[in-house]
C-alpha positions in Angstrom: 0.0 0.0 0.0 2.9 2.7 1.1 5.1 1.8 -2.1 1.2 2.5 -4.3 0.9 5.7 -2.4 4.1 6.6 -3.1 3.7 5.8 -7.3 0.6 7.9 -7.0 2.5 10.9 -5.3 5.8 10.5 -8.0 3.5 10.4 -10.5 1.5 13.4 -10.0 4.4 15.4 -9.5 5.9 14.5 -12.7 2.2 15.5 -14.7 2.5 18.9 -12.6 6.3 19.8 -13.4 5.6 18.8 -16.9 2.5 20.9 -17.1 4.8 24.0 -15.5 7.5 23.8 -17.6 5.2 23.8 -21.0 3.5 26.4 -20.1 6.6 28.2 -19.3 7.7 27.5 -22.6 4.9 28.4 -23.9 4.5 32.0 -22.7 8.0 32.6 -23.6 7.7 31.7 -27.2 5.1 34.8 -27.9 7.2 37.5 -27.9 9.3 37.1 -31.0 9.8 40.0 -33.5 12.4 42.4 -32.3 11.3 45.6 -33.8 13.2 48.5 -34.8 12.6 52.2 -32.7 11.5 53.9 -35.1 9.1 53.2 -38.3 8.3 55.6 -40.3 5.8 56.1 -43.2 4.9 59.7 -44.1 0.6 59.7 -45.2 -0.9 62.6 -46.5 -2.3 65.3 -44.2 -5.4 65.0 -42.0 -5.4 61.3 -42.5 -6.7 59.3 -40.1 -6.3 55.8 -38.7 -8.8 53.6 -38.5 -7.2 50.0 -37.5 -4.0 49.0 -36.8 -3.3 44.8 -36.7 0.1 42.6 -36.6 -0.1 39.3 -38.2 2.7 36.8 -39.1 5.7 39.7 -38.0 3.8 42.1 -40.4 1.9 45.5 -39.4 -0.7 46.7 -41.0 -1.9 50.5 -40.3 -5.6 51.3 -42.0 -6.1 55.1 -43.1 -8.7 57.1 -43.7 -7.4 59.8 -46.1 -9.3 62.7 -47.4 -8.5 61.1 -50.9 -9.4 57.7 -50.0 -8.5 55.1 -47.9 -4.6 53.3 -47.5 -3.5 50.4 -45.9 0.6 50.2 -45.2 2.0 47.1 -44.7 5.3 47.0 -42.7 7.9 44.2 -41.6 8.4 44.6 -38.4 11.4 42.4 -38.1 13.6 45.1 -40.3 10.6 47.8 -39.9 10.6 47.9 -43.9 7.5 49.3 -45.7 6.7 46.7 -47.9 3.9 48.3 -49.8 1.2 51.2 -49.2 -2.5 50.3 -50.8 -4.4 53.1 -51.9 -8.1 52.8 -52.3 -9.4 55.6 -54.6 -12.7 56.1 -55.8 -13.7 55.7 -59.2 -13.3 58.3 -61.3 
């Protein structure tokens, strides 16, 4: 019965440090992308922004613009504009 008792108690302890250390491991994972200081993007005047999201390392700012609406996409890894969308109305 003791040497039971005592399986019961090892094995627990293993499940709970296992559970620690993954979650440990886990939380430290998150916080990859090391960005640069400064990013900067020059927009025309009086614009606006409207969203801002980061998905796979990239940054994406929405504008409203009084000619239209623009998206800039940014990696943040080497804080790089990739590209600016501009979405005009038709003429």
């Amino acid at each position: 019965m003791i040497i039971l008792g005592l399986l019961i108690v090892a094995g627990v302890t293993v499940i709970g440090i296992t559970i620690t250390t993954r979650l440990n491991d886990m939380s430290q994972n998150d916080i990859a992308v090391d960005m640069p200081d400064v990013i900067q993007a020059y927009v025309p005047k009086d614009s606006q922004i409207r969203a801002v999201d980061i998905d796979d390392g990239f940054l994406f700012v929405s504008l409203a613009a009084p000619e239209g609406d623009i998206v800039i996409i940014v990696e943040l890894k080497s804080g790089k504009l990739l590209g600016r969308l501009n979405i005009l109305d038709e003429p």
